[in-house]
C-alpha positions in Angstrom: 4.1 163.0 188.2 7.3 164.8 188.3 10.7 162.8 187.6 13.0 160.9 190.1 16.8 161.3 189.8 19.5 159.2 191.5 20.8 161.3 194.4 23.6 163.4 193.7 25.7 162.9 196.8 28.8 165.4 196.0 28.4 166.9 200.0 28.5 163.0 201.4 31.8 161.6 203.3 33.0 157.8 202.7 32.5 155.7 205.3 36.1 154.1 204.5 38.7 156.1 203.3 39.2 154.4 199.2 42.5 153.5 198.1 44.3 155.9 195.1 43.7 152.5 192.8 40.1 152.6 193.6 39.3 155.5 190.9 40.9 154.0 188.0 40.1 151.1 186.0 41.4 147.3 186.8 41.8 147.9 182.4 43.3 151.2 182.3 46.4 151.4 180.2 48.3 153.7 183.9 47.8 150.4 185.5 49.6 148.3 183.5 52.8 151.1 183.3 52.6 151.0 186.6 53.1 147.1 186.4 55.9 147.0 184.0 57.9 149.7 186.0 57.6 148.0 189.1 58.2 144.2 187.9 59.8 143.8 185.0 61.7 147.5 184.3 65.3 146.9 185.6 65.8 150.9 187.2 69.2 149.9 189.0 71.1 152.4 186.9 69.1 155.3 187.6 68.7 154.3 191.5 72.5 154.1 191.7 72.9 157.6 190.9 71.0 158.7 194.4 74.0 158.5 196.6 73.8 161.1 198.6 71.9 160.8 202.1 71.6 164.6 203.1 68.2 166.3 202.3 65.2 165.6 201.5 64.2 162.0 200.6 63.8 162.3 196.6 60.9 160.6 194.4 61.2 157.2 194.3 62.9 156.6 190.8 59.8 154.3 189.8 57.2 156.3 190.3 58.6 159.2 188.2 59.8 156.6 185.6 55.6 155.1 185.6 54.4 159.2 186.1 56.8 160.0 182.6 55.4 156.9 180.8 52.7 157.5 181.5 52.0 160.8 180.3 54.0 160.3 177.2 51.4 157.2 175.8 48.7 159.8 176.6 50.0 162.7 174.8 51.5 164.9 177.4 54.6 165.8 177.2 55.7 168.9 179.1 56.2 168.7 182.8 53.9 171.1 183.7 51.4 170.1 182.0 52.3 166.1 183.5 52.3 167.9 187.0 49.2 169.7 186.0 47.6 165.9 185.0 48.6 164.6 188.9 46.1 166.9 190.1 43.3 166.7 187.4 43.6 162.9 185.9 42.9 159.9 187.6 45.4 157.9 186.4 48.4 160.8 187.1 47.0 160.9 190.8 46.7 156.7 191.1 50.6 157.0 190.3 51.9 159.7 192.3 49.1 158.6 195.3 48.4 161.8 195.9 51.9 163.1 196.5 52.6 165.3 193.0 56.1 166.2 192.3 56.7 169.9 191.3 57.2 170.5 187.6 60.7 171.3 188.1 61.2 168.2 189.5 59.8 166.2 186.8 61.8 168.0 184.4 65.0 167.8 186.2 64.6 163.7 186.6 64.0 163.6 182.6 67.4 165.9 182.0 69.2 163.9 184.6 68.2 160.3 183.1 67.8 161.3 180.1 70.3 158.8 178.6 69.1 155.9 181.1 65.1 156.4 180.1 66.0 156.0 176.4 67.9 153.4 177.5 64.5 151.8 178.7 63.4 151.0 175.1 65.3 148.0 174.5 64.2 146.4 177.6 60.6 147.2 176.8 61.2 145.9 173.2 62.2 142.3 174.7 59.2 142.4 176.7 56.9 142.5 173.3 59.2 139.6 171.7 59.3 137.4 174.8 55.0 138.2 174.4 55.4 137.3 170.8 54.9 140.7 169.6 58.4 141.1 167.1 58.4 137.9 165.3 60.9 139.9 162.5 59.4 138.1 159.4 59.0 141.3 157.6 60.4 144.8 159.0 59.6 147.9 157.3 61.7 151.2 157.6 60.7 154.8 157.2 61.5 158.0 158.7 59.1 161.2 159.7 60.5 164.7 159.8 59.5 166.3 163.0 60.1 170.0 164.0 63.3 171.2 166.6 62.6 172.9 169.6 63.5 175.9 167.1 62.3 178.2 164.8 63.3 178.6 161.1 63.5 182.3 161.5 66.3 182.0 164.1 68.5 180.8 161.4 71.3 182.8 159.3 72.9 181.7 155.9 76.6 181.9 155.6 75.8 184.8 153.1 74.1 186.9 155.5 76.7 185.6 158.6 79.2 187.2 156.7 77.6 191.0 156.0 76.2 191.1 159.2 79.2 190.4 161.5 80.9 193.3 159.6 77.7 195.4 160.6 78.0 194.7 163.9 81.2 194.8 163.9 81.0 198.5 162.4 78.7 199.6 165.2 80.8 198.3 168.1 83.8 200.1 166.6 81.6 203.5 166.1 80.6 203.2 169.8 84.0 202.3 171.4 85.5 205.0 169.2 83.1 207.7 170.3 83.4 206.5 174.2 86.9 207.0 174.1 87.0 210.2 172.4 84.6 211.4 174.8 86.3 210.3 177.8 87.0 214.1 179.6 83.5 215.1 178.8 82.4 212.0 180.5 84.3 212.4 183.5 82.8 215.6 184.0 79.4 214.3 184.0 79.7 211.3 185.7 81.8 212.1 188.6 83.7 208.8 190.7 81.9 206.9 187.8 84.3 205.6 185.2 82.2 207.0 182.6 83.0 204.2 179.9 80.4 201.5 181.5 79.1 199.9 178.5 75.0 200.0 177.8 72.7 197.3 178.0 72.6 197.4 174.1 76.0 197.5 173.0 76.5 194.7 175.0 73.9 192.7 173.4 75.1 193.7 170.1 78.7 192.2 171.0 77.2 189.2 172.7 75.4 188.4 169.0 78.5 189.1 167.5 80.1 186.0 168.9 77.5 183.8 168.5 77.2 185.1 165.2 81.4 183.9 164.4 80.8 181.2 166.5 77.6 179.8 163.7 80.4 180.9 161.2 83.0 179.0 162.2 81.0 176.1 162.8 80.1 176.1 158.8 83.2 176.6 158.1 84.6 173.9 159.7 82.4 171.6 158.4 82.7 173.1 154.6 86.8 172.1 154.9 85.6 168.3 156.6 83.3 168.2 153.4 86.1 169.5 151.3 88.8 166.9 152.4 86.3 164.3 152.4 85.3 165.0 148.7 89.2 165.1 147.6 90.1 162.0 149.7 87.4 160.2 147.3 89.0 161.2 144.0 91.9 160.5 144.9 91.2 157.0 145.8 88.9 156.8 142.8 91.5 158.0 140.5 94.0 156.1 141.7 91.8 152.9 141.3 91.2 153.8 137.7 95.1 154.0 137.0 95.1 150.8 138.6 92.5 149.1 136.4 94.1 150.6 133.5 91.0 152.5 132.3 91.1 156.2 130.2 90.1 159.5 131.9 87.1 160.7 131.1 86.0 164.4 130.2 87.2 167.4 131.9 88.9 167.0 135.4 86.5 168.8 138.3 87.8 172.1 139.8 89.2 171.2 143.6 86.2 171.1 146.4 85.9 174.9 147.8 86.9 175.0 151.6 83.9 177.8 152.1 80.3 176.9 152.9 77.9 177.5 150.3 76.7 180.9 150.8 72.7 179.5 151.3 74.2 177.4 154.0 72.6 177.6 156.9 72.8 177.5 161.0 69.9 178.3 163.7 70.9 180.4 166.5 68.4 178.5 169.2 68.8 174.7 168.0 72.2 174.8 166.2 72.5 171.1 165.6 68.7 170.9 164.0 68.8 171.8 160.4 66.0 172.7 158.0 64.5 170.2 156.2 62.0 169.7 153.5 58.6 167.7 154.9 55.1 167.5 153.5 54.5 170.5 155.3 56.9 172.7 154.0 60.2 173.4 155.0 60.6 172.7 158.9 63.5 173.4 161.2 63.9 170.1 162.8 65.4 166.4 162.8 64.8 163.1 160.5 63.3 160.4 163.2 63.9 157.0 161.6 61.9 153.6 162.6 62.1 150.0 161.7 58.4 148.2 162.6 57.8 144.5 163.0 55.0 143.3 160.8 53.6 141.3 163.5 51.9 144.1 165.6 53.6 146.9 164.3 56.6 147.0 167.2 59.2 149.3 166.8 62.6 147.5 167.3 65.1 149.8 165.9 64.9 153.3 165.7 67.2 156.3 165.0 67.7 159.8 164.3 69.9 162.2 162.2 70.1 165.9 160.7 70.0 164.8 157.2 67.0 164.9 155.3 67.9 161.9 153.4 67.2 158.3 154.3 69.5 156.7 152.8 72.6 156.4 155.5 70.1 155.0 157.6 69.1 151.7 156.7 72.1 149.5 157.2 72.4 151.3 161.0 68.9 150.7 161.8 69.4 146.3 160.4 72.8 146.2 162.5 70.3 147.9 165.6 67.5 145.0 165.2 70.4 142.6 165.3 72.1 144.6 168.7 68.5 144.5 170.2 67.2 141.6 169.7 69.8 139.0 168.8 68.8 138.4 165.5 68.6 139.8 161.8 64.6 140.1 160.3 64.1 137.5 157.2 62.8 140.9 155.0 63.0 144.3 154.5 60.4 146.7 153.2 61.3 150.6 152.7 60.6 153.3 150.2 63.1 154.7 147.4 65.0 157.1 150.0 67.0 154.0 151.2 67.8 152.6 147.4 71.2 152.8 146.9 73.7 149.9 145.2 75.4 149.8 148.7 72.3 149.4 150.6 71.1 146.3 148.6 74.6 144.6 149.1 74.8 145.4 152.3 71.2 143.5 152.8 72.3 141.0 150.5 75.4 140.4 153.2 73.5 140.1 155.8 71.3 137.7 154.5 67.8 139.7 154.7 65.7 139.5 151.9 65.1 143.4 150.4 61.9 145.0 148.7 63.1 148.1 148.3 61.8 150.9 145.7 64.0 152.1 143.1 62.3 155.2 142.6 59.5 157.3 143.3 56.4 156.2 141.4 52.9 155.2 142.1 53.7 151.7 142.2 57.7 150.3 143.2 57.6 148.4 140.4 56.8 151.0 137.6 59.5 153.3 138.3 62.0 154.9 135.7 64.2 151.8 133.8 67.7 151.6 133.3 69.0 153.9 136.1 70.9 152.5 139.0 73.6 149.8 139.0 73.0 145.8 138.3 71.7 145.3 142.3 69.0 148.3 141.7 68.0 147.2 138.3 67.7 143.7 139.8 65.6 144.7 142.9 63.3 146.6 139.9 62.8 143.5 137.8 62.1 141.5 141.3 59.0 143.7 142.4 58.1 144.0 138.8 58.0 140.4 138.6 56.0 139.6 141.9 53.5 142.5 140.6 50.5 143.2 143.1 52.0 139.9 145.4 55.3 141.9 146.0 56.0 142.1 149.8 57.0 145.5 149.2 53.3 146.0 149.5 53.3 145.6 153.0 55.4 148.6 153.8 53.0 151.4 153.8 50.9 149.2 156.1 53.0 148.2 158.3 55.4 151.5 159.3 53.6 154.6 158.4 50.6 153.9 160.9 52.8 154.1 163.4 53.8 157.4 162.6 50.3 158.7 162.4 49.6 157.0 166.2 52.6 159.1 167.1 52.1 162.0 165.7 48.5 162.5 164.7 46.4 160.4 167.5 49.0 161.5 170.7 50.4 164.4 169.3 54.1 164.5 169.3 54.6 167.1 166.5 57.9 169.2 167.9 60.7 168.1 170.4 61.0 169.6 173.6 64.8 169.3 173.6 67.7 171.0 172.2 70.8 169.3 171.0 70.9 165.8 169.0 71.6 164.0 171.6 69.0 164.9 174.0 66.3 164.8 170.9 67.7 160.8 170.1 67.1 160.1 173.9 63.8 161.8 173.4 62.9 160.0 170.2 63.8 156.6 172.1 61.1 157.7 174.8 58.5 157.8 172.2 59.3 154.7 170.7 58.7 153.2 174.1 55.9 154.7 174.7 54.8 153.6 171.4 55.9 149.9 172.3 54.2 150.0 175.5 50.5 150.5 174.1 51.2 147.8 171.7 52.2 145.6 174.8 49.2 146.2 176.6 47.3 145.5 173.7 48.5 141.7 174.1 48.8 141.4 177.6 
C-alpha cells in the first residue's frame, strides 16, 4: 500500500487575499520593533526634517526606522543586503508591506539620520528601566576592539610619509621638467593640442602626493599638541614641587620633540581609525566601550574612542549612566585597563562603590603588590579581603556576554562607516539593537 502525503498546494490561489502580518509570527521579535517604533519611539526629529512637498512622497520615517532595527538585531547590516531581506524574509516584507525601498535609499536614510537613530538608544534604554530591566545595582564596564571600515595596509608611518613624498615628489619634477623641455617637439606632434596635457598617471601620482602631506601634517600637528601638552604638565608639576618645598630629583628630561615618532602611523581610507592591538592581532579599527546592568545585561552607557586604552573611559561612561538615566549605579565592576589613582577617586566622589582590578592576573586579587598609589593598594587589599565573594566576580559575567551576542551570535565584526563620528552613531545603533532583544525578552 503505497504512502499518502498532504497535498502540496504551491499552484492553488487564496480565496481571501492574507494580510502582510499573516506570515509572521504573533512572537516574532519584527513584530514587536514594529511595535516600539510605532508607539512608544518619539521620531519627531527625524519627521521634521521632510519639509519639502515637491516629488515623490518619501518612506514613511517609521517604517525605515522598524526596516533598520530590524535588520540590525538579525545580523544584517548593509543596505543591500536589508533590501535584499524585504524580498526574501518574512519579517523584512511584514515591515515594508510589500513596498521595498531601494538600497540607496536605505542607505541614504541611515547617512541622513545618522545622529537622530543613535540618538534612539537612550529612549530605548528608558523603555528597559521603566520594564524593570536596569535596576543599576551592579554595572560592569569593558570595551571590545572592533575593525574600521579600513585596511591596515592602507596605512603609512611618519618614517615612510617622509621618503616617499620626496619620491614622488622627484618623479613629478622629472616629468614636468621633461614636458617643458619638450615643448617644440610636442607642438609638432600634437598640432591645435597644447601638448603639455598631463597623463592619467602623473596625475594620480600628484593627487597621492597631497594626501600623502596632508597624513603628514596631520601627525604633525598632533606630535606639537602632545608636545605642549607634555611641557604644560612639568611645568605645573615643577612648579608644585618648588611650592611644597621638596628637592629635585635625578637628571632633568630632555624637552618633548615637536615630530611624530617615526613608527607613527595614519591610514589613507579611515584616517581617524588607528591600529590597535586585539586578541586577534593588530587590527585597524576603534575601542567600542560598554557599561551593562547586572540585572539583564542592559547596556546604559556606551562609548567609543581611538585609543587602545581603557582607562579615559570609565569616569565618561559613570557621568553617561547618570545623563541617561537620572541616576548614578551603587557598584562598579571593570578589569585592570580602567585602574588608575584618578579613576578610583573619581568613583569614590561620586559615591559608587568600585571593584576594580589592579592588575592583570588570574584572579583581581592576586595581582603584583606594592605598585600603585594608597587608593590602588586599597582597592587590592579590598578584593583580596572579600576573596571568592568579591563582587568583582560578577564582571566577566555580566559585560563580556554581551559582546559575544554582538559580535559572535549576530555578527558585527567591522564598521561600515568611516570617520569617528559616524562609527559612535553606529556603535549607538548596536547598542540599541542590543537593548531591544533584551526588551522583548521581558515584554
Amino acid at each position: 500500500m503505497s504512502k499518502h502525503f498532504r497535498p502540496w498546494k504551491i499552484d492553488e490561489a487564496q480565496l481571501l487575499p492574507p494580510s502582510v502580518q499573516d506570515y509572521v509570527p504573533g512572537d516574532h521579535l519584527s513584530r514587536f520593533i514594529v511595535a516600539v517604533v510605532r508607539e512608544s519611539l518619539d521620531l519627531s526629529e527625524i519627521e521634521a526634517s521632510y519639509a519639502s512637498v515637491l516629488g515623490q512622497p518619501p518612506f514613511h520615517p517609521a517604517l525605515m526606522t522598524a526596516l533598520l532595527l530590524n535588520g540590525y538585531v538579525s545580523g544584517i547590516y548593509s543596505s543591500r543586503r536589508i533590501a535584499k531581506a524585504c524580498t526574501e524574509r518574512a519579517d523584512f516584507m511584514m515591515i515594508v508591506a510589500g513596498d521595498v525601498p531601494d538600497f540607496r535609499t536605505i542607505s541614504d536614510f541611515r547617512k541622513r539620520h545618522l545622529q537622530a537613530l543613535a540618538r534612539l538608544f537612550v529612549q530605548v534604554l528608558k523603555l528597559c528601566a521603566a520594564a524593570g530591566l536596569a535596576k543599576l545595582g551592579h554595572v560592569a564596564f569593558d570595551g571590545t576592539k572592533i575593525k574600521a571600515n579600513a585596511s591596515k595596509h592602507k596605512a603609512m608611518s611618519y618614517a615612510r610619509m617622509k621618503k616617499r613624498e620626496i619620491e614622488l615628489q622627484a618623479e613629478v619634477d622629472r616629468w614636468l621638467a621633461a614636458a617643458e623641455a619638450a615643448d617644440a617637439e610636442e607642438d609638432k606632434l600634437y598640432g591645435s593640442r597644447r601638448g603639455d596635457e598631463m597623463p592619467k598617471w602623473i596625475a594620480d601620482k600628484e593627487k597621492r602626493l597631497a594626501k600623502l602631506r596632508a597624513a603628514k601634517a596631520e601627525l604633525e600637528a598632533e606630535a606639537k599638541a602632545a608636545a605642549e601638552e607634555e611641557t604644560r604638565r612639568r611645568a605645573e608639576a615643577e612648579a608644585k614641587r618648588i611650592a611644597e618645598g621638596r628637592k629635585k630629583n635625578g637628571v632633568a628630561p630632555k624637552p618633548p620633540s615637536e615630530e611624530p615618532d617615526g613608527k607613527a602611523q595614519r591610514n589613507f581610507t579611515d584616517p581617524e581609525s588607528r591600529i590597535l592591538k586585539s586578541k586577534e592581532g593588530f587590527i585597524q579599527g576603534y575601542n567600542a566601550q560598554a557599561a551593562v546592568d547586572g540585572k539583564a545585561q542592559v547596556i546604559v552607557a556606551h562609548t567609543l574612542t581611538q585609543s587602545t586604552s581603557d582607562q579615559d573611559q570609565l569616569t565618561v561612561l559613570v557621568d553617561a549612566i547618570e545623563a541617561n538615566l537620572g541616576t548614578r549605579p551603587k557598584e562598579a565592576s571593570a578589569d585592570a585597563g580602567y585602574c588608575s589613582e584618578a579613576n578610583l577617586g573619581a568613583l569614590a566622589d561620586r559615591g559608587v562603590a568600585g571593584y576594580i582590578a589592579t592588575g592583570r592576573a588570574k584572579h583581581a586579587a592576586d595581582a603584583k603588590r606594592g605598585a600603585g598609589g594608597p587608593l590602588t593598594q586599597a582597592m587590592r587589599r579590598k578584593l583580596k579581603q572579600a576573596g571568592w565573594r568579591s563582587r568583582y566576580r560578577l564582571r566577566k559575567q555580566i559585560v563580556e556576554p554581551v559582546f559575544g551576542q554582538i559580535k559572535q551570535a549576530r555578527g558585527f565584526r567591522q564598521f561600515l562607516l568611516r570617520g569617528i563620528e559616524k562609527v559612535r552613531a553606529e556603535w549607538a545603533l548596536i547598542c540599541t539593537a542590543h537593548n531591544l532583544t533584551k526588551l522583548a525578552s521581558a515584554a
